[in-house]
Residue frames relative to the residue before (quaternion, step in Angstrom):
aa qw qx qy qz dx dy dz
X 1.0000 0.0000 0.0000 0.0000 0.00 0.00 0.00
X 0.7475 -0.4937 0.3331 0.2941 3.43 -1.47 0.21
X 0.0225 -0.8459 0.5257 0.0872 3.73 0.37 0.98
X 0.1183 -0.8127 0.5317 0.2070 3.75 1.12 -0.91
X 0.7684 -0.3791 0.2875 0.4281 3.88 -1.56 0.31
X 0.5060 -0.6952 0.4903 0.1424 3.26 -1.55 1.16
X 0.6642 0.4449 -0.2650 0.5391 3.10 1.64 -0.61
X 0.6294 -0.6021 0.4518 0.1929 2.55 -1.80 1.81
X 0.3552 -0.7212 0.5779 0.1409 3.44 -1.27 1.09
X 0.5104 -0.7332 0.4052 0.1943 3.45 -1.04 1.34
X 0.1711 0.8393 -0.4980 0.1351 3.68 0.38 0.98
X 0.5294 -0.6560 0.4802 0.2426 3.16 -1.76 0.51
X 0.5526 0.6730 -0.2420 0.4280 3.04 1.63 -0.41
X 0.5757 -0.5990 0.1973 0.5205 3.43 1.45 1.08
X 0.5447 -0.7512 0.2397 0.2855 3.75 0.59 0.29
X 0.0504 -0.9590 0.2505 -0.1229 2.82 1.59 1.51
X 0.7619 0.3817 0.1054 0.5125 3.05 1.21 -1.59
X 0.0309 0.8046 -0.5801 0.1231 3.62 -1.26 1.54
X 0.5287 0.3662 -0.5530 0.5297 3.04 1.70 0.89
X 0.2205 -0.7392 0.5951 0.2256 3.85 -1.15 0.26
X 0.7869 -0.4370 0.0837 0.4276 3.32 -1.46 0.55
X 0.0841 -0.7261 0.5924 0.3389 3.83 -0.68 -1.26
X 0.5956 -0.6388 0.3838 0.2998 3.32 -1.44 0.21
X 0.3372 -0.7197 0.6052 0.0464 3.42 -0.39 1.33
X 0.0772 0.6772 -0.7233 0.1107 4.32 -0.62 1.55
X 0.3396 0.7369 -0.5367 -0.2315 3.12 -1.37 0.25
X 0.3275 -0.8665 0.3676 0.0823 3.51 -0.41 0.94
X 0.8442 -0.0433 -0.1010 0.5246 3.44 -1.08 1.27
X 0.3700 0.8144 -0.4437 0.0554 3.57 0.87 0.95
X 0.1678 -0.7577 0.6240 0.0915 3.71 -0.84 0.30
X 0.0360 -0.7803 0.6168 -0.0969 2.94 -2.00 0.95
X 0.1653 0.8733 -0.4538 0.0644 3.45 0.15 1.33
X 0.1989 -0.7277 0.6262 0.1967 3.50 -0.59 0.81
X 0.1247 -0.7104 0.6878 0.0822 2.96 -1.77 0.99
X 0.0998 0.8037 -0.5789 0.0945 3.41 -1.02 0.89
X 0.7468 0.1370 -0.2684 0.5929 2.90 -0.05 1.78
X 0.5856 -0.4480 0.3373 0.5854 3.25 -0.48 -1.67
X 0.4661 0.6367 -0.4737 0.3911 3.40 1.69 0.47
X 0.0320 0.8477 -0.5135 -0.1292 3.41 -1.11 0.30
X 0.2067 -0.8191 0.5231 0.1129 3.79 -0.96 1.20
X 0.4936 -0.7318 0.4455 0.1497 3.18 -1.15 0.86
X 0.1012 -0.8594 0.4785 0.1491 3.44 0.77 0.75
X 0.7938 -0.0069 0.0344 0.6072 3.75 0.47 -0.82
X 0.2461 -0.8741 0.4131 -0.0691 3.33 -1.30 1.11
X 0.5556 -0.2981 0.1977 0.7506 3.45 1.62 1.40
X 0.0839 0.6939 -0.6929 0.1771 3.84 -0.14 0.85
X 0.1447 0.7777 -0.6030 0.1032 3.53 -0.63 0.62
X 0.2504 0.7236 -0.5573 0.3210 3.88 0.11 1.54
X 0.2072 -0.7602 0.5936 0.1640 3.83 -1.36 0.45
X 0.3512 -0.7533 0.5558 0.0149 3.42 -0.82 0.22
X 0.0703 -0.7939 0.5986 0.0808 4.08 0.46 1.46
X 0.6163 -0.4865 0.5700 0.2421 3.21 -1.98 0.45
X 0.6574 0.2523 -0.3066 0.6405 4.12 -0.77 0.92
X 0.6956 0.4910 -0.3715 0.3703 3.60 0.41 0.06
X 0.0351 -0.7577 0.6379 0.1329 3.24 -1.78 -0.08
X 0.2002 -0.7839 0.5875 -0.0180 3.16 -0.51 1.32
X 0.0136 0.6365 -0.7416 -0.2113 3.63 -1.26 0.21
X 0.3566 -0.5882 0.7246 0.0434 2.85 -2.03 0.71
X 0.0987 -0.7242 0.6814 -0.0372 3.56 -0.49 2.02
X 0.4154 0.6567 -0.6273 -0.0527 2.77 -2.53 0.54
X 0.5937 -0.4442 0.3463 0.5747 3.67 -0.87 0.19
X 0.6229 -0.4136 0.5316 0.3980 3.54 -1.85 0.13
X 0.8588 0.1859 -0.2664 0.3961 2.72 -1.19 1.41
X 0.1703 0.8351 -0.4449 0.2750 3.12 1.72 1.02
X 0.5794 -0.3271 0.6354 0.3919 3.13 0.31 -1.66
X 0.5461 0.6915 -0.3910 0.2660 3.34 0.85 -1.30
X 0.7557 0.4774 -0.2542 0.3694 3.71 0.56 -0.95
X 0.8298 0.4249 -0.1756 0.3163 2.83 0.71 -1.00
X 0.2883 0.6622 -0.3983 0.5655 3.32 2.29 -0.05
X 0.6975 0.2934 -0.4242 0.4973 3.90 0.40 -0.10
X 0.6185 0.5575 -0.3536 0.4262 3.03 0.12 -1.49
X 0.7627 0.2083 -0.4649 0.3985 3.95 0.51 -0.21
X 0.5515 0.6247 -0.4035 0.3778 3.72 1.30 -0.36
X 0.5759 0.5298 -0.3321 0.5267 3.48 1.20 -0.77
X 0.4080 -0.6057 0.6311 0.2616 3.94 0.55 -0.73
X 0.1725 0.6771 -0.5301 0.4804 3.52 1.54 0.58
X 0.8222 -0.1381 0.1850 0.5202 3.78 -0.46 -0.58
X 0.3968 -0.7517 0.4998 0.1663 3.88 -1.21 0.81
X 0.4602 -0.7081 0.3439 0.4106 3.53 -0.64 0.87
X 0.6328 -0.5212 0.4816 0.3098 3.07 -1.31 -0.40
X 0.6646 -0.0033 0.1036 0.7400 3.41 1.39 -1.08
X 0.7512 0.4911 -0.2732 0.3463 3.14 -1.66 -0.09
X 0.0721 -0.7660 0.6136 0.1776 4.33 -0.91 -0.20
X 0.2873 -0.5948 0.7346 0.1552 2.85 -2.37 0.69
X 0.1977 -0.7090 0.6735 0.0688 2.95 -1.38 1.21
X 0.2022 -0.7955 0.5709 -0.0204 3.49 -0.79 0.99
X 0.8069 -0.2368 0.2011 0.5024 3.75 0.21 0.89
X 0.7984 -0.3948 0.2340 0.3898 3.32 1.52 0.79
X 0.5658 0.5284 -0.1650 0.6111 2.97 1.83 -0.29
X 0.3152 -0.6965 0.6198 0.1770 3.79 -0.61 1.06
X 0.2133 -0.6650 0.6876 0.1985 4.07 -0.52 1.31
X 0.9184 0.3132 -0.1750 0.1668 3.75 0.21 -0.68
X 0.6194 0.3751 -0.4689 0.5057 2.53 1.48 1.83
X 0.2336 0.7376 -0.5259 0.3534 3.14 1.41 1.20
X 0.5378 -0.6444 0.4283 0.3347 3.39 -1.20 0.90
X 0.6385 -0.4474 0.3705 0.5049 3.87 -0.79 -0.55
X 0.7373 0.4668 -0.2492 0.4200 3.56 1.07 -0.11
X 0.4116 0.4507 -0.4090 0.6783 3.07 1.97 -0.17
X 0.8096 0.2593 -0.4308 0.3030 3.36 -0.52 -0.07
X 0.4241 0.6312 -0.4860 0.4306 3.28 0.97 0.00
X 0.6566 0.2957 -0.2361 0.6525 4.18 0.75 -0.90
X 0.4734 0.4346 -0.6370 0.4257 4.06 0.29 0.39
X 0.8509 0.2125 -0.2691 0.3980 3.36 -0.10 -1.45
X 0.0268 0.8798 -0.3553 0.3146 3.37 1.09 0.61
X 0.8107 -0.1002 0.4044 0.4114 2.25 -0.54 -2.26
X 0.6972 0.5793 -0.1440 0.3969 3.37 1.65 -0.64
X 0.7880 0.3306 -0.1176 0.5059 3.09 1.57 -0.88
X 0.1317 0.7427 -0.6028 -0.2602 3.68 -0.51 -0.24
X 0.2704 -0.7120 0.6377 0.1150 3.57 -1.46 1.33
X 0.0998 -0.7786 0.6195 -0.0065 3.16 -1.07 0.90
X 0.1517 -0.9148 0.3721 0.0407 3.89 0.33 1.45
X 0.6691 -0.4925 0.4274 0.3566 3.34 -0.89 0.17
X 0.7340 0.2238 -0.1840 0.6143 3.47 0.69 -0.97
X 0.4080 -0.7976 0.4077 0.1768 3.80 -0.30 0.90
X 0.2126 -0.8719 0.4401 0.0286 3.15 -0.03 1.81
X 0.0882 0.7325 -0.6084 0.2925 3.68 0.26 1.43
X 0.2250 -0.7448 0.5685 0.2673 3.28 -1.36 1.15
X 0.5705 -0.6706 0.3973 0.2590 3.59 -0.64 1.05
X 0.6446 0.5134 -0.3833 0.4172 3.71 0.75 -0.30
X 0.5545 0.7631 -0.0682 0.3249 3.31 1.67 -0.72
X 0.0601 -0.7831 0.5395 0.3035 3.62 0.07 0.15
X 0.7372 -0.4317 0.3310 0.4007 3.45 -1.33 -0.04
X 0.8535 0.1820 -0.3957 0.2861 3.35 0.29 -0.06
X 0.4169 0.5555 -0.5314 0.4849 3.42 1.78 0.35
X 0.5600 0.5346 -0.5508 0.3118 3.84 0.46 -0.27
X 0.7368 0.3559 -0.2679 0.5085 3.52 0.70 -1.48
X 0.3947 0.4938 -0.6073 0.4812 4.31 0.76 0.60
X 0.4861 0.6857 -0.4983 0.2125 3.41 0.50 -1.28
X 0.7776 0.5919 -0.0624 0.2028 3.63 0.16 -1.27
X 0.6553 0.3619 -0.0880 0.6572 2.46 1.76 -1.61
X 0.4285 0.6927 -0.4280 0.3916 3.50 1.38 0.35
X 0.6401 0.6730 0.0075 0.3706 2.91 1.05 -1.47
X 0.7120 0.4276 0.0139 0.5569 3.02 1.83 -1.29
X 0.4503 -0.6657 0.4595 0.3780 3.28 2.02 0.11
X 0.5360 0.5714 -0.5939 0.1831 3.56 0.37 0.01
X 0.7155 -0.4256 0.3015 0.4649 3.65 -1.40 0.19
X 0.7098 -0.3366 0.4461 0.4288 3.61 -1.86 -0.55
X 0.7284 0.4894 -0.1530 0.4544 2.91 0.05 -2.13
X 0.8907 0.2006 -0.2725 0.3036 3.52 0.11 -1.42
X 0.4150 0.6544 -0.4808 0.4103 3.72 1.45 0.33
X 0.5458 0.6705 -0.2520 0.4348 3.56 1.06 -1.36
X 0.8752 0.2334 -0.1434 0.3987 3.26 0.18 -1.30
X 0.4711 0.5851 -0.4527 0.4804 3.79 1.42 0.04
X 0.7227 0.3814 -0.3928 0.4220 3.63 0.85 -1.36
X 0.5114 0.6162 -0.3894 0.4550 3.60 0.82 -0.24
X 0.7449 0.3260 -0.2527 0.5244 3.54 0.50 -0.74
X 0.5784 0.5618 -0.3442 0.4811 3.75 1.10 -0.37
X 0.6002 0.6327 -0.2117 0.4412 3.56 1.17 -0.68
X 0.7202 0.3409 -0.2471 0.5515 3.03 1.10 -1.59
X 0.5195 0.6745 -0.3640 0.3778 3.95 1.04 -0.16
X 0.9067 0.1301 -0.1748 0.3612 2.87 1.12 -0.46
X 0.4043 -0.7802 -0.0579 0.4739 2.70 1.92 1.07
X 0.2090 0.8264 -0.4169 0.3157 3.42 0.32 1.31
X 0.5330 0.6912 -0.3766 0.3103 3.52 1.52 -0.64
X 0.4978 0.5685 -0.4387 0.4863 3.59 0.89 0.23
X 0.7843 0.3274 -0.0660 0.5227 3.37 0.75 -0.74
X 0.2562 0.6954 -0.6290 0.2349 4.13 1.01 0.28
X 0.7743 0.4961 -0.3031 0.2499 3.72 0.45 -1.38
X 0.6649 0.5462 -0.2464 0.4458 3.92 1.78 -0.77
X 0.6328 -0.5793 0.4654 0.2176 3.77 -1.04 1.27
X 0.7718 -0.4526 0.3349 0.2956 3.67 -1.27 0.53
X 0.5939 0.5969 -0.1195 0.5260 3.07 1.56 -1.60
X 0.7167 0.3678 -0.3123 0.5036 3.85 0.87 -0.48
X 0.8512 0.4318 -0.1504 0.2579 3.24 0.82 -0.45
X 0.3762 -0.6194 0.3632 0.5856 3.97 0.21 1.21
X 0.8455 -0.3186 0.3853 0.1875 2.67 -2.64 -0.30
X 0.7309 0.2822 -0.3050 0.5414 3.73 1.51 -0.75
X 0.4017 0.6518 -0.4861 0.4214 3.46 1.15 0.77
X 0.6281 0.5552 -0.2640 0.4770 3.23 0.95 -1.21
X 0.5549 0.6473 -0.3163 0.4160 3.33 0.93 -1.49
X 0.7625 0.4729 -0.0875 0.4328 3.63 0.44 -1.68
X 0.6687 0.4314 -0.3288 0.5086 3.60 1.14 -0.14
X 0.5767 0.5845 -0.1644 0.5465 2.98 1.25 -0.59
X 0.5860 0.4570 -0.2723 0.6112 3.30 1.35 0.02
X 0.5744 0.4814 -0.3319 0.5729 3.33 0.91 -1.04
X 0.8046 0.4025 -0.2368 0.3668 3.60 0.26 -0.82
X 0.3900 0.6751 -0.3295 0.5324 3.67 1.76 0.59
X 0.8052 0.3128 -0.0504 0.5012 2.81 1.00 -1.62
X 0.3566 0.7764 -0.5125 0.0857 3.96 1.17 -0.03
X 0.7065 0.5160 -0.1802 0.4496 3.37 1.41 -1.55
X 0.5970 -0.5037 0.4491 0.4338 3.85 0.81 -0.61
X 0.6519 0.7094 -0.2659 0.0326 3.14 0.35 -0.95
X 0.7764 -0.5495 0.2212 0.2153 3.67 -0.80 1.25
X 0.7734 -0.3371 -0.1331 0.5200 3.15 1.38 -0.11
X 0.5633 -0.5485 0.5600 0.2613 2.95 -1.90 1.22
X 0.1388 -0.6393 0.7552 0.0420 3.29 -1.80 0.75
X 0.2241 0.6864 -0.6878 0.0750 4.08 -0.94 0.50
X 0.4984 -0.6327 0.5735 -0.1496 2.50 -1.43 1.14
X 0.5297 -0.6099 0.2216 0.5462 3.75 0.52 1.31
X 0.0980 -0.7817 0.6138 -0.0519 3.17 -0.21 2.00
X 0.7361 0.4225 -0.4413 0.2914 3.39 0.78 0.21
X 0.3231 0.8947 -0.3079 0.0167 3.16 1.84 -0.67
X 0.8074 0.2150 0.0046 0.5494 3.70 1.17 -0.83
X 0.2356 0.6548 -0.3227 0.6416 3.03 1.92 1.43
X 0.1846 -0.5741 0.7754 0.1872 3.91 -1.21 1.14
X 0.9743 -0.0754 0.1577 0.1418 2.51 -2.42 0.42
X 0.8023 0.2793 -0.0213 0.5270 3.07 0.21 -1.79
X 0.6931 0.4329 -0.2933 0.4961 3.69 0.71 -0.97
X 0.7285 0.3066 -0.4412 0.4250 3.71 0.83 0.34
X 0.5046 0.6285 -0.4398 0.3961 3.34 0.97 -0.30
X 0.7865 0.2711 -0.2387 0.5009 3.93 0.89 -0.96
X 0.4482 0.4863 -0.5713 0.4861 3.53 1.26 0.60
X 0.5638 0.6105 -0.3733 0.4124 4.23 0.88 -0.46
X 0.6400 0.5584 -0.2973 0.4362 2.86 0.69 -1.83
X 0.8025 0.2642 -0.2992 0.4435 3.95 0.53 -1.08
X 0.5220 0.4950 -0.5156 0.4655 3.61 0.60 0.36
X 0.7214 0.4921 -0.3103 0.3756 3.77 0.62 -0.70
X 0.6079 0.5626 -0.1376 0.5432 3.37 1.68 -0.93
X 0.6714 0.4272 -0.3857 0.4669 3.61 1.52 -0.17
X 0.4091 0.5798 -0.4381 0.5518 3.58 1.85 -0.72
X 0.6450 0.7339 -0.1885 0.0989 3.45 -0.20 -1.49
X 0.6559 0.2285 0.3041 0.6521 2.70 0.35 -2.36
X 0.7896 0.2912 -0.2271 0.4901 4.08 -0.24 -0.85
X 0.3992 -0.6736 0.5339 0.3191 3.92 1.03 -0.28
X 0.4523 0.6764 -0.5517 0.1831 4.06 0.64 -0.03
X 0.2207 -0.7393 0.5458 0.3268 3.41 -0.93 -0.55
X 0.3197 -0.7522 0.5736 -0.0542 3.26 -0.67 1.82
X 0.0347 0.8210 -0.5603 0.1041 3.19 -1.16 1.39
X 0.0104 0.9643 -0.2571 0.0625 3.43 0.49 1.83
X 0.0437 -0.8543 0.4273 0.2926 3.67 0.46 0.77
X 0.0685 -0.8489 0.5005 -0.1556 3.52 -0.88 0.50
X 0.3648 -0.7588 0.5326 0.0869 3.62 -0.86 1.29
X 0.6260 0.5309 -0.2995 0.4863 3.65 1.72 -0.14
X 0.7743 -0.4969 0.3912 0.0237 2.67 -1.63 0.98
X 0.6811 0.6555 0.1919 0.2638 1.77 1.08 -2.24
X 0.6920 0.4197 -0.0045 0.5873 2.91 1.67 -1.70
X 0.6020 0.5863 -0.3119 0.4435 3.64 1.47 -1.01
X 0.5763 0.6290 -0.3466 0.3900 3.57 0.91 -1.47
X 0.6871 0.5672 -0.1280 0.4356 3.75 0.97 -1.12
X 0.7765 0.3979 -0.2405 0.4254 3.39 0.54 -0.92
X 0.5665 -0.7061 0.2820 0.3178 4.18 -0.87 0.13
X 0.6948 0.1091 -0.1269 0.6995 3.28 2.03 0.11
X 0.2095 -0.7062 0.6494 0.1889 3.52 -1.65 0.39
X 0.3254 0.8100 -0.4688 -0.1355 3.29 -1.39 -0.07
X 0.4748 -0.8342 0.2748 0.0554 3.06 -0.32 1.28
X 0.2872 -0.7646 0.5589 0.1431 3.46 -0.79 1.46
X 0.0201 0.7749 -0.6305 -0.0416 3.09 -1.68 0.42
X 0.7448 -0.1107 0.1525 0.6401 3.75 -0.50 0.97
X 0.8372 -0.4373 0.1986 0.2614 3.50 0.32 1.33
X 0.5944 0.4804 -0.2383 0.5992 3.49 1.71 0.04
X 0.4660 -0.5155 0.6180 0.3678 3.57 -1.25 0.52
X 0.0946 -0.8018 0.5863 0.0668 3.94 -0.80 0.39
X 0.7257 0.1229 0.0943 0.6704 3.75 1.50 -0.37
X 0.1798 0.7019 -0.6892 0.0019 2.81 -1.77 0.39
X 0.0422 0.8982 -0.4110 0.1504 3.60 -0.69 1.46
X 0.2668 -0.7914 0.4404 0.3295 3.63 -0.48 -0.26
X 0.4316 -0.6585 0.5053 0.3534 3.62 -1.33 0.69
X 0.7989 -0.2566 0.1693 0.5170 3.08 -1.98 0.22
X 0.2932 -0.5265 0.7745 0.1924 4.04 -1.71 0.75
X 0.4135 -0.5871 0.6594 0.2226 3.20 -1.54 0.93
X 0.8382 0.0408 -0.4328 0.3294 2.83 -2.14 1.07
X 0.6674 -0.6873 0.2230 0.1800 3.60 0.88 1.46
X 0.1472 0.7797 -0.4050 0.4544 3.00 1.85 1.50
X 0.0449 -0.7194 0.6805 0.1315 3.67 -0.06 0.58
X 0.4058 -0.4960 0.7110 0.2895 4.39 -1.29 0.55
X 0.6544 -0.4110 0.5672 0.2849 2.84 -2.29 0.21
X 0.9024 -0.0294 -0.1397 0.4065 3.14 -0.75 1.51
X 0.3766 0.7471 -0.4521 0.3092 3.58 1.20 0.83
X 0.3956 0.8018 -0.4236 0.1458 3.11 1.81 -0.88
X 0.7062 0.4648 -0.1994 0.4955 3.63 0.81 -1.72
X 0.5277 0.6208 -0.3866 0.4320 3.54 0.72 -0.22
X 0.6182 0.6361 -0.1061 0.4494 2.99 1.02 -1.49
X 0.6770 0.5091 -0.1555 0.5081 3.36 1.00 -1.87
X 0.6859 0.3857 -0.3031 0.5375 3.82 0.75 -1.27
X 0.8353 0.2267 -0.4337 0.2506 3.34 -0.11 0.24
X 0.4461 0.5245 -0.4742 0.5486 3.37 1.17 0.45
X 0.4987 0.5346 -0.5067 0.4569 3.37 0.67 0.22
X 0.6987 0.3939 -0.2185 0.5558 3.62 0.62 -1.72
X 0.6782 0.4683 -0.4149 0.3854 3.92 0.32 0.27
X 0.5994 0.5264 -0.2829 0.5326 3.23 1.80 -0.58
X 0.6690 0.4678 -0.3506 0.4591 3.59 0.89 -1.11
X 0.7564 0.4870 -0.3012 0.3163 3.86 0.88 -0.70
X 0.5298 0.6265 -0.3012 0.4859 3.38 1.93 -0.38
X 0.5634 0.6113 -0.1433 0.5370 3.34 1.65 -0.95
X 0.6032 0.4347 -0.1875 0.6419 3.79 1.32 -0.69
X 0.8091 0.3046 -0.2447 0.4390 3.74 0.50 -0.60
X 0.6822 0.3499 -0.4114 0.4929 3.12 1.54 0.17
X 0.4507 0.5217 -0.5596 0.4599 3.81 0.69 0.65
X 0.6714 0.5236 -0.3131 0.4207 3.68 0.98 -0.70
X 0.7160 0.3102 -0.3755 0.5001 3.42 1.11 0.03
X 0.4400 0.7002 -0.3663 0.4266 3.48 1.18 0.22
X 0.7510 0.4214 -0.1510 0.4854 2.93 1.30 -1.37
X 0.5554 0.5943 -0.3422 0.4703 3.34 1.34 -0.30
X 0.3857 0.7234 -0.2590 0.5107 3.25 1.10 -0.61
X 0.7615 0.4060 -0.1479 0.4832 3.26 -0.53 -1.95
X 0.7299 0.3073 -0.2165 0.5709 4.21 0.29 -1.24
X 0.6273 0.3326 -0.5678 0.4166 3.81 0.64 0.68
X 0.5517 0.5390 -0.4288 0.4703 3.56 0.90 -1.13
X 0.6541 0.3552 -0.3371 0.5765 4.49 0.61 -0.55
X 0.5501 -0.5583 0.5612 0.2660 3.72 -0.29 0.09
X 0.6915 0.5640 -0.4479 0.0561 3.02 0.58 0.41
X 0.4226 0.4852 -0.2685 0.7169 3.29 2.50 0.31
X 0.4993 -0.5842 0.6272 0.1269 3.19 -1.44 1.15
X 0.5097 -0.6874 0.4297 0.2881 3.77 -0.73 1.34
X 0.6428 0.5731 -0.3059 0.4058 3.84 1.19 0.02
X 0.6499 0.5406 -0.1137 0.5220 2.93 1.22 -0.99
X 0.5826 0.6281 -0.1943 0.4778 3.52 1.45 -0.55
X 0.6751 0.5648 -0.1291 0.4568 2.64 1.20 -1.56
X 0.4844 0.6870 -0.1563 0.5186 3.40 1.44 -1.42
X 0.7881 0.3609 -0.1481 0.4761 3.44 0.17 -1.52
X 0.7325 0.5325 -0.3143 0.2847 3.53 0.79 -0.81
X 0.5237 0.7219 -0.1101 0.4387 2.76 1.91 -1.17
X 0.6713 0.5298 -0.0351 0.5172 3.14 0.96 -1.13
X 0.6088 0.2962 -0.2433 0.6946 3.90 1.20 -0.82
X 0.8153 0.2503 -0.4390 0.2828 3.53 -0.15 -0.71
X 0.2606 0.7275 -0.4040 0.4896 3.97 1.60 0.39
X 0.6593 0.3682 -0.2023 0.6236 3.54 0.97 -0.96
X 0.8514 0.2509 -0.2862 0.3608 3.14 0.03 -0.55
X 0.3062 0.5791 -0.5366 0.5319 3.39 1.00 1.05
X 0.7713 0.6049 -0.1012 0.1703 2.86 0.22 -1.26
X 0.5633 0.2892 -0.2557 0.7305 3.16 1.74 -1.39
X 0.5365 0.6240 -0.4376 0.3623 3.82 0.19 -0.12
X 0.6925 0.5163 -0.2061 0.4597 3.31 1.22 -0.43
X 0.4867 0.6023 -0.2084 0.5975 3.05 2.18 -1.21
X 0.8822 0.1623 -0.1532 0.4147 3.50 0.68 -0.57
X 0.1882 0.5165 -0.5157 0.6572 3.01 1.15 1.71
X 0.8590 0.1556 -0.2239 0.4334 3.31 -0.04 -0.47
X 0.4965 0.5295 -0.3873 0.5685 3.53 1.37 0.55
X 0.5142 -0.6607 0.3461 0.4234 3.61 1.13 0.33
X 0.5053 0.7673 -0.2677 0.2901 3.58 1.44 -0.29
């Protein structure tokens, strides 16, 4: 299995971490589910890598592919055709018990719908793992404690899921990615059901674990928001890699040939501002009918037209 570098990695992130990222290949991969006599092509010869210190996000419409490109890197589900290599390590020909200690110890998932066990407080969730892993008491205890304060939570290790908003949850749930160490982080539109602010500082700590911790972060995502942030894009379509670009370069350098990069995603910032304003239109329309309450409207409108500041700003600074 994947043991990665003994030496401790110089991070801001309170010097948590002493495995670093690995390289993540997989080549000519496929995935078809069959159910019934119907069958869906989930992935279609995918062939993309994935460097350590990095974060990449991986765009497309629903029903890209987008999941299930983890779900085989994680060891979540096996391909049909094609292999992941994982730091040198074939994932699709590990037995069922190797892969049980991959996602173990190798992966941290981080999910859209925030998989916290509710009886749990935060920092016995993010112990959880390192249970699992046989680590000690004492020295589980005092990592999830330090993982907490990492991600600023340590005020709050002692309070249940239920006490604690949605990018709180988000952030423990990070902590709990990261309990074992492990080389790379997979999430799954972690911001998707996240305002503004609460996704931006759920990025900020994925970008800061590529960054600063050396992991290698692989985020799929319908935001903009999230893409603008991360150090590479590439876009799925119907099961194929269709693109592959970079977001805006600070101090307003554009590389050789980023231009169109540049261009496709001011596109996807334009088409989603354009989506979030029909949704407040439409809110609108079901208040003016009775069929929204004039608070709640108000609530909702707030809230969409917050976003749409926001990517509007993204594309301001995309020349757009």
């Amino acid at each position: 299995m994947v043991a990665g570098s003994a030496a401790r990695v110089s991070t801001g992130l309170g010097g948590l971490f002493e495995r670093p990222g690995v390289r993540v290949e997989v080549r000519d991969l496929v995935k078809i589910y069959r159910r019934g006599s119907l069958e869906v092509q989930a992935l279609r010869g995918v062939s993309v890598s994935f460097e350590p210190a990095t974060i990449t996000a991986v765009m497309g419409p629903s029903g890209s592919g987008k999941t299930t490109l983890l779900n085989m890197i994680g060891g979540v589900d096996r391909p049909t055709g094609g292999s992941v290599d994982f730091g040198g390590v074939r994932v699709d020909g590990l037995s069922d018990a190797e892969l049980d200690v991959h996602r173990l110890l190798n992966v941290g998932f981080i999910f859209q719908s925030i998989n916290l066990v509710p009886s749990l407080t935060a920092l016995e969730n993010v112990e959880l793992p390192m249970i699992l892993a046989g680590r000690p008491r004492g020295e589980r205890r005092a990592r999830a404690e330090r993982l907490l304060e990492a991600v600023g939570l340590g005020g709050r290790a002692r309070h249940y899921p239920e006490e604690l908003s949605g990018g709180e949850q988000q952030r423990v749930a990070i902590a709990v990615a990261l309990a074992n160490d492990p080389p790379v982080i997979l999430a799954d539109e972690p911001t998707a059901e996240l305002d503004y602010e609460a996704a931006r500082g759920v990025v900020d700590l994925l970008a800061g674990l590529a960054r600063e911790a050396g992991k290698t972060v692989i985020v799929t995502t319908h935001d903009p928001r999230v893409a603008v942030r991360t150090d590479r894009i590439v876009r799925l379509e119907d099961g194929r890699i269709v693109g592959e670009y970079s977001p805006l370069e600070l101090g307003g350098a554009l590389q050789p040939g980023a231009k169109a990069g540049h261009e496709a995603l001011a596109e996807l910032v334009r088409a989603r501002i354009a989506a979030l304003e029909r949704e407040i239109e439409a809110v609108e329309e079901r208040a003016r009918r009775g069929e929204l309450g004039l608070r709640e409207a108000a609530r909702l409108i707030v809230a969409l037209e917050e976003e749409v500041k926001a990517l509007k700003g993204v594309l301001a600074s995309l020349g757009g």
